[in-house]
Gaussian input, Z-matrix of N, CA and C with variables (Angstrom, degrees):
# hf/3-21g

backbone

0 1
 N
 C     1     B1
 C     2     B2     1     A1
 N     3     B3     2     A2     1     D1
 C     4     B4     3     A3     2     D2
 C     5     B5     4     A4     3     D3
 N     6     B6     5     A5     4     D4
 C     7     B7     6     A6     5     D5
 C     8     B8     7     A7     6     D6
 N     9     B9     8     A8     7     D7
 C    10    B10     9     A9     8     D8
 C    11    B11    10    A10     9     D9
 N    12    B12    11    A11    10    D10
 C    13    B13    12    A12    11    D11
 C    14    B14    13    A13    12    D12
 N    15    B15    14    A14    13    D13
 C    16    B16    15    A15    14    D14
 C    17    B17    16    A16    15    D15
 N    18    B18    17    A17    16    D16
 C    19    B19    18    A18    17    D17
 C    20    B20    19    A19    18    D18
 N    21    B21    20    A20    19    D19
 C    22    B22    21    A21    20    D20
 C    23    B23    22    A22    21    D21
 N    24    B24    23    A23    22    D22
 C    25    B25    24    A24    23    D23
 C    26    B26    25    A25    24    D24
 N    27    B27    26    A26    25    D25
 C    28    B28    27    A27    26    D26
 C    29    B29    28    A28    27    D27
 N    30    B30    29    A29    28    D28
 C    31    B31    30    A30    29    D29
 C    32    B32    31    A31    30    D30
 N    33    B33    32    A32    31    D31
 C    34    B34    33    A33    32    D32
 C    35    B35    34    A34    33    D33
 N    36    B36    35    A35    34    D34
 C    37    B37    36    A36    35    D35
 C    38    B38    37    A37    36    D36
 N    39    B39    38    A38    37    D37
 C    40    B40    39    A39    38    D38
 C    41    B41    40    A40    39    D39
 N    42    B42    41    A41    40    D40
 C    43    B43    42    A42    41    D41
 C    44    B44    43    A43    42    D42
 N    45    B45    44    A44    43    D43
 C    46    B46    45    A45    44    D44
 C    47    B47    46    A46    45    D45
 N    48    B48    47    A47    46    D46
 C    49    B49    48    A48    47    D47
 C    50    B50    49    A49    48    D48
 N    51    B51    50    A50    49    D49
 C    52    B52    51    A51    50    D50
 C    53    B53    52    A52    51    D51
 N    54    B54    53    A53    52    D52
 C    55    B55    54    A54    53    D53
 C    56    B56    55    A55    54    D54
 N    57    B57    56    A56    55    D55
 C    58    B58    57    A57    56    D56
 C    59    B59    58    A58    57    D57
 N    60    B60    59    A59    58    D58
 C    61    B61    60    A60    59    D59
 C    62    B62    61    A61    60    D60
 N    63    B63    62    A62    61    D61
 C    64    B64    63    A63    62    D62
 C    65    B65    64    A64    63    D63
 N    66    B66    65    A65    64    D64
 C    67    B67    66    A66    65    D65
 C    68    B68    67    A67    66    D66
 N    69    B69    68    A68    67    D67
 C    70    B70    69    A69    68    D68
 C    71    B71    70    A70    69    D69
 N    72    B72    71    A71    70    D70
 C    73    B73    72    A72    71    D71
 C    74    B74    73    A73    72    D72
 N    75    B75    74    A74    73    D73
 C    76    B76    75    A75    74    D74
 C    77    B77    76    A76    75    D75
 N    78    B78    77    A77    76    D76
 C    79    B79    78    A78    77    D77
 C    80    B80    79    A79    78    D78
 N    81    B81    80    A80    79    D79
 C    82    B82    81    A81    80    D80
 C    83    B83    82    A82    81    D81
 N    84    B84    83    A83    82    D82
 C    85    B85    84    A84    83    D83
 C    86    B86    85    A85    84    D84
 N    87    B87    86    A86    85    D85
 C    88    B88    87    A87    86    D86
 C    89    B89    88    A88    87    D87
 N    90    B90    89    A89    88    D88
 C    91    B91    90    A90    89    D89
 C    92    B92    91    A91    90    D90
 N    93    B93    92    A92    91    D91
 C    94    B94    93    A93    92    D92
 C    95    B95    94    A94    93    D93
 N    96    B96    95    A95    94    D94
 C    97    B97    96    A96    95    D95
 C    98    B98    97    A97    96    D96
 N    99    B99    98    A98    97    D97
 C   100   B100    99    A99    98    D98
 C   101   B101   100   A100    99    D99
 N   102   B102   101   A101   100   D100
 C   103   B103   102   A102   101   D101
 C   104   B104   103   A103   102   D102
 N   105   B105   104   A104   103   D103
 C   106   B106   105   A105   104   D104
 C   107   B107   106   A106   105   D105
 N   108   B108   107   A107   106   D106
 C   109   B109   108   A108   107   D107
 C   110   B110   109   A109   108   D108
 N   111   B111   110   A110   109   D109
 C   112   B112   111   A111   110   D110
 C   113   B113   112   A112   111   D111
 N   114   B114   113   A113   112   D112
 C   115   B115   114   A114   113   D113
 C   116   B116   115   A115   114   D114
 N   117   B117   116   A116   115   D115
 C   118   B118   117   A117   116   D116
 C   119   B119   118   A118   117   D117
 N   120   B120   119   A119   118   D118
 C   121   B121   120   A120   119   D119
 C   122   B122   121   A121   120   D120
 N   123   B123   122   A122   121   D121
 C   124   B124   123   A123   122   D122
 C   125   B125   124   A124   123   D123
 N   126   B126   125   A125   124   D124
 C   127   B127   126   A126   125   D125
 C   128   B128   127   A127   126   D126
 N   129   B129   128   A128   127   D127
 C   130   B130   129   A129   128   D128
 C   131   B131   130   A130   129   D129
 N   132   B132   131   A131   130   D130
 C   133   B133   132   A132   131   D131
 C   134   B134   133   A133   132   D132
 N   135   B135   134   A134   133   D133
 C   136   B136   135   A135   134   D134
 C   137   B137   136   A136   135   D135
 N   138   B138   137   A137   136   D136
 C   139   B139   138   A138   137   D137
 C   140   B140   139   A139   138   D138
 N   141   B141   140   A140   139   D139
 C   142   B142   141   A141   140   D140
 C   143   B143   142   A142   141   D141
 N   144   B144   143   A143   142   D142
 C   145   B145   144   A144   143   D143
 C   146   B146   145   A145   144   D144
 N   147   B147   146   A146   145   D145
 C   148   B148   147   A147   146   D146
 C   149   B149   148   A148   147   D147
 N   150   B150   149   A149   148   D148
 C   151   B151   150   A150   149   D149
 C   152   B152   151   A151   150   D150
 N   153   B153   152   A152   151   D151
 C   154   B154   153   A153   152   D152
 C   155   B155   154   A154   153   D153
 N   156   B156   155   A155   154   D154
 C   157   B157   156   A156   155   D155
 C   158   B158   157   A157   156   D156
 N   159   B159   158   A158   157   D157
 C   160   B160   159   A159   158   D158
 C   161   B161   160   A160   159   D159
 N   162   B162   161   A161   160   D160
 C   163   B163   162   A162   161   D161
 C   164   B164   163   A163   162   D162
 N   165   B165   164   A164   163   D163
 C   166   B166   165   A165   164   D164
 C   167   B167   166   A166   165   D165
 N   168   B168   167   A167   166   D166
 C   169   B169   168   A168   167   D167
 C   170   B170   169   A169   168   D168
 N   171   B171   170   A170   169   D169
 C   172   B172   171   A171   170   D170
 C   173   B173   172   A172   171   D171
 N   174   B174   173   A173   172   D172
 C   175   B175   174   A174   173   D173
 C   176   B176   175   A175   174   D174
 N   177   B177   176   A176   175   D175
 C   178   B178   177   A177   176   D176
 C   179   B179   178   A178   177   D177
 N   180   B180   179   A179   178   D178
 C   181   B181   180   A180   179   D179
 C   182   B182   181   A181   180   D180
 N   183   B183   182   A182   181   D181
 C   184   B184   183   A183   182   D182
 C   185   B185   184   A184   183   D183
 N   186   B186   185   A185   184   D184
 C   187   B187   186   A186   185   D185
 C   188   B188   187   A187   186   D186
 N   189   B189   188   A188   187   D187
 C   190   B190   189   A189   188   D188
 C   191   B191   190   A190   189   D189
 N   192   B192   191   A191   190   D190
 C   193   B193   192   A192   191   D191
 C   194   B194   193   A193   192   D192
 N   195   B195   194   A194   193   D193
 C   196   B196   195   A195   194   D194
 C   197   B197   196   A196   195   D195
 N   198   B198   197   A197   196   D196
 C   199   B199   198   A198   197   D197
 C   200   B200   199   A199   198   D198
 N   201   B201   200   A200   199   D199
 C   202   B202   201   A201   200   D200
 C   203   B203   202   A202   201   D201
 N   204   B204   203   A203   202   D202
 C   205   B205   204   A204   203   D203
 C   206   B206   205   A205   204   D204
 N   207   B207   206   A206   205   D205
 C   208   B208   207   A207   206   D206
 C   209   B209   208   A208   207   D207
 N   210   B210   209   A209   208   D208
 C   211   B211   210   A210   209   D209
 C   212   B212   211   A211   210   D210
 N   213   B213   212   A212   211   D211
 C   214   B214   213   A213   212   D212
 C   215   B215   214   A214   213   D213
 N   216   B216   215   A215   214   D214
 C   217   B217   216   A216   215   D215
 C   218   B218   217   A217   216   D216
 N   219   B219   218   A218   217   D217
 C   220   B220   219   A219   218   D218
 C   221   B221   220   A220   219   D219
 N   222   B222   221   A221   220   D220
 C   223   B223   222   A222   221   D221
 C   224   B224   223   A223   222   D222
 N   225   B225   224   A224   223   D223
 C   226   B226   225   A225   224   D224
 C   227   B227   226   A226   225   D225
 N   228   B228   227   A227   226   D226
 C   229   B229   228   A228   227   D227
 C   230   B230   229   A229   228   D228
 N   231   B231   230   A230   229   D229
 C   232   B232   231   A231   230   D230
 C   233   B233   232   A232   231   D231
 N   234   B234   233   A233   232   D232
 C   235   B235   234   A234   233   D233
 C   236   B236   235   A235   234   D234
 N   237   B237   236   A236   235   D235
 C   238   B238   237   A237   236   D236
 C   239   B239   238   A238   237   D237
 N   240   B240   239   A239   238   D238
 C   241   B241   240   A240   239   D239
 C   242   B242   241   A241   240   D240
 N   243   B243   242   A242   241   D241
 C   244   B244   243   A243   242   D242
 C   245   B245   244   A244   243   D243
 N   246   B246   245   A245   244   D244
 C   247   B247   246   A246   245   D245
 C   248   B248   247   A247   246   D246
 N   249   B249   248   A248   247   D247
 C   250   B250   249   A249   248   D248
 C   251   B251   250   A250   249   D249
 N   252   B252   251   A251   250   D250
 C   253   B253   252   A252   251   D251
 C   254   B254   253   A253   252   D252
 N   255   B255   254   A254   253   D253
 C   256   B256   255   A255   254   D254
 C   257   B257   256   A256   255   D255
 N   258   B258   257   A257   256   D256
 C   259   B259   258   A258   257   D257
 C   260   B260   259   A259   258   D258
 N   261   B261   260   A260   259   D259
 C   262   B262   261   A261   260   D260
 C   263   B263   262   A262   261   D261
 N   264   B264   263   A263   262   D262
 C   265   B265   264   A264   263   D263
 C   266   B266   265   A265   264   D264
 N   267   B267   266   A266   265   D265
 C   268   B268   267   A267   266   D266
 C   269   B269   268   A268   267   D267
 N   270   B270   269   A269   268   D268
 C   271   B271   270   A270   269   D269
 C   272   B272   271   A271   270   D270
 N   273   B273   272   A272   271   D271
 C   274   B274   273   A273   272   D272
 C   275   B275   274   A274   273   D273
 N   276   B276   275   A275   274   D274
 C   277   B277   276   A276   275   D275
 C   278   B278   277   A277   276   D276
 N   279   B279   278   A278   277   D277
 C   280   B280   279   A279   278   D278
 C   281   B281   280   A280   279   D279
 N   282   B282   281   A281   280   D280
 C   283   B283   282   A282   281   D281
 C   284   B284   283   A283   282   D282
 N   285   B285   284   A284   283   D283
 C   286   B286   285   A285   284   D284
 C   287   B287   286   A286   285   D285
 N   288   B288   287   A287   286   D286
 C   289   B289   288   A288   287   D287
 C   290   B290   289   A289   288   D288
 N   291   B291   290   A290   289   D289
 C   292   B292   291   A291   290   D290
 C   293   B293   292   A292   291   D291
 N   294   B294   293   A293   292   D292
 C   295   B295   294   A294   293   D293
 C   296   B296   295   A295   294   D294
 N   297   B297   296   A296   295   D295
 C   298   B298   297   A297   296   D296
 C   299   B299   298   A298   297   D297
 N   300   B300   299   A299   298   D298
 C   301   B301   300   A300   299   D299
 C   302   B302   301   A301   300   D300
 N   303   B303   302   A302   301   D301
 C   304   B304   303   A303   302   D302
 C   305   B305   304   A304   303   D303
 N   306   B306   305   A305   304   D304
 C   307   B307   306   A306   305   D305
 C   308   B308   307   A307   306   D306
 N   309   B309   308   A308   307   D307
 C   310   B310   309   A309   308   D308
 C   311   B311   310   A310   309   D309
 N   312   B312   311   A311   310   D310
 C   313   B313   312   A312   311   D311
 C   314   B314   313   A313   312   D312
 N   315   B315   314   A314   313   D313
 C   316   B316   315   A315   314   D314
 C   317   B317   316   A316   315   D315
 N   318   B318   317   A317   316   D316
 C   319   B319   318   A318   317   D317
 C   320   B320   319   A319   318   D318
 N   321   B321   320   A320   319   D319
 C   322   B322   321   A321   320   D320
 C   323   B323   322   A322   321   D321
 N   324   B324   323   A323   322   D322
 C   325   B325   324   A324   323   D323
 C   326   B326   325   A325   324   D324
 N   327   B327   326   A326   325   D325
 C   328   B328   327   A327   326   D326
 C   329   B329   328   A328   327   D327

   B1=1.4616
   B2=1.5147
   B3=1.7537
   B4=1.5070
   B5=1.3112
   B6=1.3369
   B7=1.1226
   B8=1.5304
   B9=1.5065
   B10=1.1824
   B11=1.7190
   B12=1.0799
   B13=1.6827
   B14=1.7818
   B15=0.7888
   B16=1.4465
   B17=1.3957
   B18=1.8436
   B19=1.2323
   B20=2.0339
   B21=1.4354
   B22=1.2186
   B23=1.1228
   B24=1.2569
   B25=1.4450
   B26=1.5153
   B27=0.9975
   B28=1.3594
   B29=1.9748
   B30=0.6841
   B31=2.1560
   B32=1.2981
   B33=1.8726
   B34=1.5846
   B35=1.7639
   B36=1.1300
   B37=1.5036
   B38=1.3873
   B39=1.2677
   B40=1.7671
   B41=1.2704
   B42=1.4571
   B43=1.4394
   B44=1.5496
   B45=1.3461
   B46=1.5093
   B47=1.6544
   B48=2.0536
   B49=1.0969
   B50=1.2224
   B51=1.1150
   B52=1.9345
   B53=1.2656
   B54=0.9931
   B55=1.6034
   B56=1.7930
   B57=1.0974
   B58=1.2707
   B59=1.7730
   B60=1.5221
   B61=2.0338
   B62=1.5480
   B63=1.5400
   B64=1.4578
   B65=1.5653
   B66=0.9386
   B67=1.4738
   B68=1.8500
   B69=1.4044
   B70=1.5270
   B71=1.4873
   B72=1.4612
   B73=1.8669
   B74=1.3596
   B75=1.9675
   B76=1.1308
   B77=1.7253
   B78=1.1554
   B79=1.7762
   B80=1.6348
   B81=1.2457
   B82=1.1153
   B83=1.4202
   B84=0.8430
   B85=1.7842
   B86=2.0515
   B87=0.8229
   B88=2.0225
   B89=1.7904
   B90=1.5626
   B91=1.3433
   B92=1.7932
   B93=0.9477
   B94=1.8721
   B95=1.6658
   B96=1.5469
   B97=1.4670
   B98=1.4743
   B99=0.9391
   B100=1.6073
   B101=1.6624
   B102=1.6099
   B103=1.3489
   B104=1.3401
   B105=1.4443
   B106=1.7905
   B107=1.5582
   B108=1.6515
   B109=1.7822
   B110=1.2713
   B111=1.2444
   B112=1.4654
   B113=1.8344
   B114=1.0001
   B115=1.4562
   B116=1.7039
   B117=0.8833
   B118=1.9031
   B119=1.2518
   B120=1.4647
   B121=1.4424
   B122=1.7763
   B123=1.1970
   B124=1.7256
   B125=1.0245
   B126=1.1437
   B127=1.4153
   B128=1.4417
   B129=1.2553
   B130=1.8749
   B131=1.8350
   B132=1.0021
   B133=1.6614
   B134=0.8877
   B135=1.8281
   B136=1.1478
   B137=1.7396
   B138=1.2642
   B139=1.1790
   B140=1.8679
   B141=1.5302
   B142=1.4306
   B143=1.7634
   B144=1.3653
   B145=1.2780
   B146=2.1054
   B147=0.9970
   B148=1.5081
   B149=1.3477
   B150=1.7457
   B151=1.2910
   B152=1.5864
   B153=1.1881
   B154=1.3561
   B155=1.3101
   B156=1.5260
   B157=1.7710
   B158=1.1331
   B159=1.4026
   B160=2.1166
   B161=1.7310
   B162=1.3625
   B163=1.2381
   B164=1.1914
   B165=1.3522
   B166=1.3089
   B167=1.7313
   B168=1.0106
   B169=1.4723
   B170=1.0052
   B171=1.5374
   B172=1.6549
   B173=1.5650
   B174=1.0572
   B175=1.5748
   B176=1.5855
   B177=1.1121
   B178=1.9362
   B179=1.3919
   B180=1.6588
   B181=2.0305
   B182=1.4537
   B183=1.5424
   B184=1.8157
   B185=1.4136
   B186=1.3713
   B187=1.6923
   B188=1.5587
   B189=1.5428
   B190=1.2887
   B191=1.7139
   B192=1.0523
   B193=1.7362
   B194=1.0712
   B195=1.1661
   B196=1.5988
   B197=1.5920
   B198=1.3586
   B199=1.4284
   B200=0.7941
   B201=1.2038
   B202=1.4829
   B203=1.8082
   B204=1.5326
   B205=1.0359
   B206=1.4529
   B207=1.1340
   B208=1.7981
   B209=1.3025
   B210=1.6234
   B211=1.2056
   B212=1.7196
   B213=1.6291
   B214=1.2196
   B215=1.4433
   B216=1.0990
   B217=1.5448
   B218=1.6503
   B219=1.1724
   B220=1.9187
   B221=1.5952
   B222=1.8656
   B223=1.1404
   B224=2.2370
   B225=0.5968
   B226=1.6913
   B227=2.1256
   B228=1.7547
   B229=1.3175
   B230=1.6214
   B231=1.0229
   B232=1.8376
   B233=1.3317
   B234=1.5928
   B235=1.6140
   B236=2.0290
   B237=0.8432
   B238=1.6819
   B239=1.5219
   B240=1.4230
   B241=1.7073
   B242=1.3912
   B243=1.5652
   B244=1.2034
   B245=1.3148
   B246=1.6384
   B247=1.2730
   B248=1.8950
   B249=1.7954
   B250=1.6513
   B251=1.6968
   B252=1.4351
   B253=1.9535
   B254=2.0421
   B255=1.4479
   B256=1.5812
   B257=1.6403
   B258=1.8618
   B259=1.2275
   B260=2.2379
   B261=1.4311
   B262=1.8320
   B263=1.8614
   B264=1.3623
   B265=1.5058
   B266=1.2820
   B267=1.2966
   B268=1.7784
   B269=1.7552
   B270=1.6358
   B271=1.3390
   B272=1.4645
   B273=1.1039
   B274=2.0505
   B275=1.5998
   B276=0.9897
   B277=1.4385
   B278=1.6087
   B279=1.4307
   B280=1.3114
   B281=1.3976
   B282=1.9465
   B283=1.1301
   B284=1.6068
   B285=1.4823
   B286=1.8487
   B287=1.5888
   B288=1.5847
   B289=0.9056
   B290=1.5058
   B291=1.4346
   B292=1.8415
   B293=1.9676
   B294=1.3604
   B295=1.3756
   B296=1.3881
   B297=1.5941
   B298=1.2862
   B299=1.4957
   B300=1.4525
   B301=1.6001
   B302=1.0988
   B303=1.2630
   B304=1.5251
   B305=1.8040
   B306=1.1063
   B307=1.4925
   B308=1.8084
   B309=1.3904
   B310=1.2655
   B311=1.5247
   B312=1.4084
   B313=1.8298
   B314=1.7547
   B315=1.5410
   B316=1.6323
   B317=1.6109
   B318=1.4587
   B319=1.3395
   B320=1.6196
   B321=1.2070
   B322=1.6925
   B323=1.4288
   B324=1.1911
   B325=1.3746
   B326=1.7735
   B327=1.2651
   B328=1.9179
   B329=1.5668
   A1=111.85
   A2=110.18
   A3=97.12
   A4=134.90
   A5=110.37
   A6=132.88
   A7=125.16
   A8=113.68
   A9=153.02
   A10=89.65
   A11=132.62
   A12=132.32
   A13=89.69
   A14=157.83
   A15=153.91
   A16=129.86
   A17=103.56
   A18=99.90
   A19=139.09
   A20=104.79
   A21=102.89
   A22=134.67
   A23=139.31
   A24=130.04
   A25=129.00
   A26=96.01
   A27=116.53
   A28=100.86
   A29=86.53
   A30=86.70
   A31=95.01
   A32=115.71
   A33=121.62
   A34=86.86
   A35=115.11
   A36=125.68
   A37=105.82
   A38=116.35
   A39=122.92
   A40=115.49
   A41=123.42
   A42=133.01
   A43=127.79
   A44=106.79
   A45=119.31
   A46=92.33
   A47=92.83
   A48=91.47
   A49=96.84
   A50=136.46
   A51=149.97
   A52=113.81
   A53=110.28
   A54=126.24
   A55=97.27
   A56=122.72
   A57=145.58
   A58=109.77
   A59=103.54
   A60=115.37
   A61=91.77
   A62=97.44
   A63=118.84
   A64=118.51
   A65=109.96
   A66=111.28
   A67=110.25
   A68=113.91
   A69=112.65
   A70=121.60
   A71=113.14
   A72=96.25
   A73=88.69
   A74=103.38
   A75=119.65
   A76=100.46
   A77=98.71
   A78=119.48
   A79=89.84
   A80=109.23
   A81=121.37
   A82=117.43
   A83=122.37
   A84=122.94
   A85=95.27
   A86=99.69
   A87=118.21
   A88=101.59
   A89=96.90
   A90=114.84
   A91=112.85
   A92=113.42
   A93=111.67
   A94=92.72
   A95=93.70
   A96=111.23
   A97=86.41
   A98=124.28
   A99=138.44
   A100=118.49
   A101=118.09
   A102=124.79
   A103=96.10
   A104=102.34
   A105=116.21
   A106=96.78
   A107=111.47
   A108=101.51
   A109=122.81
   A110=120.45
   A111=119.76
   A112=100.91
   A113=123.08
   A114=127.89
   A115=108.21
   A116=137.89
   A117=141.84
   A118=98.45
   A119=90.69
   A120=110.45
   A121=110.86
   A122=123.64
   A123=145.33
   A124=142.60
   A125=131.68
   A126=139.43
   A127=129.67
   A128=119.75
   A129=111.21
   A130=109.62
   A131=101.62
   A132=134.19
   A133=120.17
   A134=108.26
   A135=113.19
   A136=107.91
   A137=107.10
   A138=102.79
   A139=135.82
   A140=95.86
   A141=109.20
   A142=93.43
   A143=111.91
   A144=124.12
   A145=99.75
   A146=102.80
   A147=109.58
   A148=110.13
   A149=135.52
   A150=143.89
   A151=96.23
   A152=112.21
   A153=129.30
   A154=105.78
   A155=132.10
   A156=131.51
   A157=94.20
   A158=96.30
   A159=138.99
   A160=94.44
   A161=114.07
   A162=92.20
   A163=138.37
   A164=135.81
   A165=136.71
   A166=114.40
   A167=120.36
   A168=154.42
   A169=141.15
   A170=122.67
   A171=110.89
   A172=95.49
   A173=124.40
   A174=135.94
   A175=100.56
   A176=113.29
   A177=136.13
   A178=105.06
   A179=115.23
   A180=96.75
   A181=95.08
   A182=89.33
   A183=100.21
   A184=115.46
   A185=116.58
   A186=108.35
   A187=92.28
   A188=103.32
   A189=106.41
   A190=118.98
   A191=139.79
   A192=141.02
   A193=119.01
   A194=143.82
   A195=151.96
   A196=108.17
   A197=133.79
   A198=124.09
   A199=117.98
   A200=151.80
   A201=152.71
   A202=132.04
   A203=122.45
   A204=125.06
   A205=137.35
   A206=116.59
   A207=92.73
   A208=101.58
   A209=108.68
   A210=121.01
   A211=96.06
   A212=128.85
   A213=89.23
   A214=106.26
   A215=127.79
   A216=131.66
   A217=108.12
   A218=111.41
   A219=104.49
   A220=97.15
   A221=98.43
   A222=96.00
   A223=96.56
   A224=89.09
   A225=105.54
   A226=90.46
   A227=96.17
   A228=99.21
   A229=91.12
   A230=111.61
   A231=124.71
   A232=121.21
   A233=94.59
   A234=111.18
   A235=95.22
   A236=103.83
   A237=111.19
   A238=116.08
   A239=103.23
   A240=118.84
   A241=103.41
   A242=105.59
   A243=140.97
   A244=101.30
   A245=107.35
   A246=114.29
   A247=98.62
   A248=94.94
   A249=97.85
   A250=87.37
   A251=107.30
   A252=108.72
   A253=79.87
   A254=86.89
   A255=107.84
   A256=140.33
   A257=77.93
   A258=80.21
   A259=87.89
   A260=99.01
   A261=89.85
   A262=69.65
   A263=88.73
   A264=113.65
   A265=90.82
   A266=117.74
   A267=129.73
   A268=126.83
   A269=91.41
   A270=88.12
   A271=120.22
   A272=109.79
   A273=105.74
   A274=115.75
   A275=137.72
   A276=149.83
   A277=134.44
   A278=107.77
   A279=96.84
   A280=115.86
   A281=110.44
   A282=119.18
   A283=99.18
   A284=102.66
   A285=106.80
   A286=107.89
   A287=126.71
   A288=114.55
   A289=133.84
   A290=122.79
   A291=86.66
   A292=97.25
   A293=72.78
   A294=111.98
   A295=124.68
   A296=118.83
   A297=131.42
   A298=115.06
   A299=112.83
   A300=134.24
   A301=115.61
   A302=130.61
   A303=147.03
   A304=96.39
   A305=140.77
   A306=143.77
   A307=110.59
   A308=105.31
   A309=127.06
   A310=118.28
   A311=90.90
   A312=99.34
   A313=110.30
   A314=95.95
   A315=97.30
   A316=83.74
   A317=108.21
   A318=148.05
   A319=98.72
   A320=127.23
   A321=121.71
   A322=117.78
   A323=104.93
   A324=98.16
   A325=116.70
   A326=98.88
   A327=127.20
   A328=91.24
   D1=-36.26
   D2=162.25
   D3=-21.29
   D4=-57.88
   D5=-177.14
   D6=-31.56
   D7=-77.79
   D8=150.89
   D9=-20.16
   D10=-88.49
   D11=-170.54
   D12=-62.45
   D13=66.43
   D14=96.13
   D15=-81.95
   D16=-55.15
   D17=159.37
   D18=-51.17
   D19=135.40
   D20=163.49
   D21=-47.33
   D22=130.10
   D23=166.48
   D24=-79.24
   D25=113.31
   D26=-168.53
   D27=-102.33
   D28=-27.35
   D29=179.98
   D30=-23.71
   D31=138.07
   D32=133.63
   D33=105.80
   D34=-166.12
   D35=-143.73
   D36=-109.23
   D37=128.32
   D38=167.40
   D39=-126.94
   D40=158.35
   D41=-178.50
   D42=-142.73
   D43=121.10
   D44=-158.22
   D45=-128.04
   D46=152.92
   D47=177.04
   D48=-111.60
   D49=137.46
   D50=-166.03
   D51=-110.64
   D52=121.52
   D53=-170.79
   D54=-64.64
   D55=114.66
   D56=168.14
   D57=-78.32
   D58=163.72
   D59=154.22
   D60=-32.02
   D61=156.65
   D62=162.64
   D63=40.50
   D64=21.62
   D65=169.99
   D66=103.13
   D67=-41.35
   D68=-168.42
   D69=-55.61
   D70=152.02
   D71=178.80
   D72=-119.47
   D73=154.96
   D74=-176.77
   D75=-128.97
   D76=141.93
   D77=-165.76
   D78=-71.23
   D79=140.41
   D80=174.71
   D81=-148.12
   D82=157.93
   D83=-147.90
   D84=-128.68
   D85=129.32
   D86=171.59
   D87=-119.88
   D88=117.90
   D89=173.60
   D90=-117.45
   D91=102.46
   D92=-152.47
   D93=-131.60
   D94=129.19
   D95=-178.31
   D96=-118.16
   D97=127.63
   D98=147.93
   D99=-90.18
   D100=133.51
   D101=156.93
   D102=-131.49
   D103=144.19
   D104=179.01
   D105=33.20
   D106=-139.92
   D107=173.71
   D108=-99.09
   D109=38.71
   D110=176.86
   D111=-98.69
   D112=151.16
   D113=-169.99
   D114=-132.37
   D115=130.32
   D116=178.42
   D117=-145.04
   D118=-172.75
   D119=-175.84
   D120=115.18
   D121=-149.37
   D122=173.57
   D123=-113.39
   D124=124.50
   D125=146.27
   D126=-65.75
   D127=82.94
   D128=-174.90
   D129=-93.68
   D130=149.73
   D131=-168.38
   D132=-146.38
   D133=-159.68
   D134=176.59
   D135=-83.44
   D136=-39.85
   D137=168.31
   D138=-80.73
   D139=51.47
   D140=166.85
   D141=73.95
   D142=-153.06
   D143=-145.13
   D144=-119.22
   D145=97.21
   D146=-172.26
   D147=-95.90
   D148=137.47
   D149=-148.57
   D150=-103.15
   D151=144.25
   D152=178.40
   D153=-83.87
   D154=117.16
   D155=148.59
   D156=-79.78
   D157=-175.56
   D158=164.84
   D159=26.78
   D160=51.90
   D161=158.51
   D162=-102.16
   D163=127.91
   D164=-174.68
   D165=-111.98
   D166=-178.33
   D167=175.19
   D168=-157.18
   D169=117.52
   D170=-160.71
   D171=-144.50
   D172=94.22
   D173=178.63
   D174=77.00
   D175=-100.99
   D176=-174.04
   D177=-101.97
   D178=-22.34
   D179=-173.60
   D180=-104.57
   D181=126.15
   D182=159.69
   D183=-95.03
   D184=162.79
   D185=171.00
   D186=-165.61
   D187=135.48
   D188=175.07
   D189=-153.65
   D190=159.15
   D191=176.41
   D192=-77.25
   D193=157.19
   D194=155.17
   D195=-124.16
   D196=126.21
   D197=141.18
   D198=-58.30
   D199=133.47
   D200=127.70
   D201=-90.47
   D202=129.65
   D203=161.67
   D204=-63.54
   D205=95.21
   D206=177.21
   D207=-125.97
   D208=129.69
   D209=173.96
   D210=45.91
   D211=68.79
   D212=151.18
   D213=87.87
   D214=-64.92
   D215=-172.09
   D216=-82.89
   D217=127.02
   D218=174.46
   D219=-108.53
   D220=141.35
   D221=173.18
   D222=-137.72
   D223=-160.45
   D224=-162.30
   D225=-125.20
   D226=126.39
   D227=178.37
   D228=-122.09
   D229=133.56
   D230=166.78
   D231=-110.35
   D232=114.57
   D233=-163.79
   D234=-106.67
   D235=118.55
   D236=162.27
   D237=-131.62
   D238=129.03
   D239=-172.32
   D240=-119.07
   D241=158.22
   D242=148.87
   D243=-105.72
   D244=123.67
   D245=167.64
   D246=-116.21
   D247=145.76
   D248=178.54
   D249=-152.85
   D250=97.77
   D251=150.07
   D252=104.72
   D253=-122.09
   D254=167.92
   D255=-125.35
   D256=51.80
   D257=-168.46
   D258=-143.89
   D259=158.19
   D260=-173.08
   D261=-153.63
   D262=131.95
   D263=179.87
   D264=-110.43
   D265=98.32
   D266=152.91
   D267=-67.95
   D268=140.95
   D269=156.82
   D270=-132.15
   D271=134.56
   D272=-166.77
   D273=-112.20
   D274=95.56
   D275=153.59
   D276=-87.15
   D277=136.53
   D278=-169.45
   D279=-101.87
   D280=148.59
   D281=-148.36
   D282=-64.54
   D283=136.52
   D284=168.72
   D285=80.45
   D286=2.14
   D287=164.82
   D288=-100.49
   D289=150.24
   D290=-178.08
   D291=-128.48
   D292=98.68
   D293=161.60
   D294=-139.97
   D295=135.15
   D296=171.00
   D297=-48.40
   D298=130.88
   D299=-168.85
   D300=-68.97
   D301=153.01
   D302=-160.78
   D303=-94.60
   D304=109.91
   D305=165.20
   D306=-96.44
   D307=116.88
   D308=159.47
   D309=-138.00
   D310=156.39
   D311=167.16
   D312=-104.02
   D313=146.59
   D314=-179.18
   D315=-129.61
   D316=151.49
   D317=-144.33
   D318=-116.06
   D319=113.75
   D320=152.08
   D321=-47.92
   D322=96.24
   D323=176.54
   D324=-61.98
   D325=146.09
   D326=-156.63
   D327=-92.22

């Protein structure tokens, strides 16, 4: 049970704005159920409501998967956070690519 009281709480709904194409950010919604350190739940967007894999929690770092569709093509998005209070400073990269990661903050939603 130690355990469990280390991790951050992350439960219930947050909102970040995510650096999109061409510069624009699009609001995106985090719906995160935590048991012990496994973490689920959603990612909502533009593209509707996307299911959380491999999620874990281990004190303050979160890290978790997204499928995503594009055009047809599925690829794997990797989200890993620092969470501190109500606030989780993400970084998002996509799986197998090597390109530098997308950094935003998402907000506990009030």
């Amino acid at each position: 049970a130690s355990v469990i009281a280390l991790a951050a709480d992350v439960n219930g709904k947050w909102v970040a704005q995510v650096p999109g194409r061409n510069g624009q950010t699009r609001e995106t919604t985090f719906n995160f159920k935590v048991e012990g350190n496994k973490v689920s739940g959603t990612v909502s967007g533009m593209q509707g409501d996307q299911a959380i894999s491999d999620g874990t929690i281990s004190g303050d770092d979160l890290s978790f998967k997204v499928v995503v569709n594009f055009n047809g093509n599925e690829m794997k998005l990797v989200y890993k956070g620092k969470v501190a209070g109500d606030e989780i400073k993400f970084t998002r990269t996509r799986e197998g690519a090597d390109q530098p990661g997308q950094e935003f903050t998402a907000k506990r939603a009030k």
